[in-house]
Every structure is written in C-alpha cells, then in structure tokens.
C-alpha positions as CSV (number, residue, x, y, z in Angstrom):
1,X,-10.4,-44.5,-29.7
2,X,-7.6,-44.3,-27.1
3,X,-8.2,-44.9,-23.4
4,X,-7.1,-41.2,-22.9
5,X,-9.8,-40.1,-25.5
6,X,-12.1,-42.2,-24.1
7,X,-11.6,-40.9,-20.2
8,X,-11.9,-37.0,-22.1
9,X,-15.2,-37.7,-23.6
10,X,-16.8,-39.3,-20.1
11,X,-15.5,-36.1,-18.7
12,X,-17.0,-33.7,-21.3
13,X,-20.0,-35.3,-20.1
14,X,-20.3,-35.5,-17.0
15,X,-20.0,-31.7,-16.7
16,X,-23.8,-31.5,-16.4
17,X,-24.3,-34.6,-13.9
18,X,-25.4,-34.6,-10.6
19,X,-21.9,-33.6,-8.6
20,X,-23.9,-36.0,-5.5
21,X,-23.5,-39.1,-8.1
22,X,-20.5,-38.1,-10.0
23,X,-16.8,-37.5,-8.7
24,X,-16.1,-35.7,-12.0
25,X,-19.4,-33.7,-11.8
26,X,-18.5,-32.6,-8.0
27,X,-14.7,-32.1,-9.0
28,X,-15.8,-29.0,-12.0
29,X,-19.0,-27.9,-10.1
30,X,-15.7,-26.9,-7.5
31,X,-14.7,-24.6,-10.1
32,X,-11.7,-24.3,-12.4
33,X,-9.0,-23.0,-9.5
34,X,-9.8,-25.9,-7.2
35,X,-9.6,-28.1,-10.0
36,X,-6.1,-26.9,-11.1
37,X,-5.5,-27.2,-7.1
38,X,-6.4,-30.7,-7.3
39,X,-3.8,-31.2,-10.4
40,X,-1.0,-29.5,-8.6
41,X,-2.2,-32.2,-5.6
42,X,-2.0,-34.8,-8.0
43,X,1.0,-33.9,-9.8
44,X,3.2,-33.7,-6.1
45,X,2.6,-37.2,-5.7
46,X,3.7,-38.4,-9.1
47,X,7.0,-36.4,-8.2
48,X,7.2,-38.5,-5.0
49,X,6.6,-41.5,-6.2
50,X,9.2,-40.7,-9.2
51,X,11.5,-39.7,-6.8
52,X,11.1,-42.7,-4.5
53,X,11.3,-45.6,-8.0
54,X,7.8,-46.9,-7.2
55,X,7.0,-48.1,-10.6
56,X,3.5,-49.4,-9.8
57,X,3.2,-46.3,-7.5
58,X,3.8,-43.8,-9.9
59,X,2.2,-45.6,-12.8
60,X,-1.4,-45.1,-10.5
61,X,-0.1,-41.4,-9.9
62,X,0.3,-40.8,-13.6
63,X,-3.2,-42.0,-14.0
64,X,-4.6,-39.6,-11.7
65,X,-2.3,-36.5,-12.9
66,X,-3.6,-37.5,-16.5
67,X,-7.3,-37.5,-15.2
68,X,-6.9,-34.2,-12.8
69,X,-5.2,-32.7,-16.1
70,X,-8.5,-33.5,-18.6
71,X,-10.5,-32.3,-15.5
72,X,-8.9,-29.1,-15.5
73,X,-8.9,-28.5,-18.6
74,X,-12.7,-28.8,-19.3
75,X,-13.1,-26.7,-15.9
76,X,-11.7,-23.9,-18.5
77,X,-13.7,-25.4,-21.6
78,X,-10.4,-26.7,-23.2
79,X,-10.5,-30.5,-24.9
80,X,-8.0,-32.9,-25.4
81,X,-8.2,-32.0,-28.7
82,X,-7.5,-28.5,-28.1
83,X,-4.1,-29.8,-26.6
84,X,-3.5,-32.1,-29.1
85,X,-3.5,-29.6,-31.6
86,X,-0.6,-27.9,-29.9
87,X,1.3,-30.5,-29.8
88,X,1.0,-31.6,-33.8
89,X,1.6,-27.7,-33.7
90,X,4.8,-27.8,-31.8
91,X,5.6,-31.2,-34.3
92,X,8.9,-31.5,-35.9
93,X,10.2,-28.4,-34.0
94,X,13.3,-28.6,-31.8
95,X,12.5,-27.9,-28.2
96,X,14.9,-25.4,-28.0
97,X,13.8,-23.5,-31.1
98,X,10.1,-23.8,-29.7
99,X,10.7,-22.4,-26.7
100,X,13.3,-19.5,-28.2
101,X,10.0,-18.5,-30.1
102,X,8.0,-17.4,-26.6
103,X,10.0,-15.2,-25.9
C-alpha cells in the first residue's frame, strides 16, 4: 500500500471522528465547498512556491495539495480509487485525443 493510499484510507475514516480531535474530521464536517476552498488555498501556494524554485518548499506544498485533494474528494464521497480508475481509463490515450473527446 502506497503512502497516498494509505493517507486516503485515514481520511475515509476519519469522516465520522470528533472534528474537536481530528483536523480531517473538522476539515469535511466544513462541508464539501469549504473543502474545495481549502484545495484552491492549497493549490495557490504550490504555484508560488513553483514559481519561486523552492524545491523543499514546494515539495511540503505538494503534500498538502495532495491531502486537500483526497479531502475534497471524500467531502463529495469520491475515493482515490474512483480517480484512479479514470486515469487507467484515460491510459494509453494521447492527451490531445482525450481531450478532443469532451467536446
């Protein structure tokens, strides 16, 4: 089991913990727009600290953007999994074709 898959379980989880003793628990019990608010957050600062060359920086950023992301996503009762199996969907499929077929 991956870290990743292992951070996605803990918050599947703590969805039904006390939000007083769980930063996760507080973070859904927000509901799911405050959570995506918190990603968009999240995601800002990986930008700047792309932007800026910080590798350390935006190695922590990317960790938070990655958490905010699974927290969002179970604030809307999608998995990992669910988002894995997009992407083994969208596998061996030029991104140019894959996006050519949204429209």
């Amino acid at each position: 089991m991956t870290a990743l898959q292992r951070l996605s379980d803990t918050i599947a989880a703590r969805r039904t913990a006390d939000p007083d003793s769980s930063w996760t628990a507080k973070l859904l019990a927000t509901g799911p727009e405050k959570c995506a608010e918190k990603f968009g957050e999240e995601s800002i600062e990986a930008i700047i600290e792309a932007v800026r060359g910080d590798r350390q920086r935006l190695t922590s950023e990317a960790a938070d953007v990655l958490y905010h992301l699974l927290v969002m996503l179970a604030a809307r009762d999608l998995t990992l999994a669910d988002v894995e199996a997009e992407l083994l969907r969208r596998e061996g499929v030029s991104g140019i074709a894959e996006k050519a077929a949204r429209k």
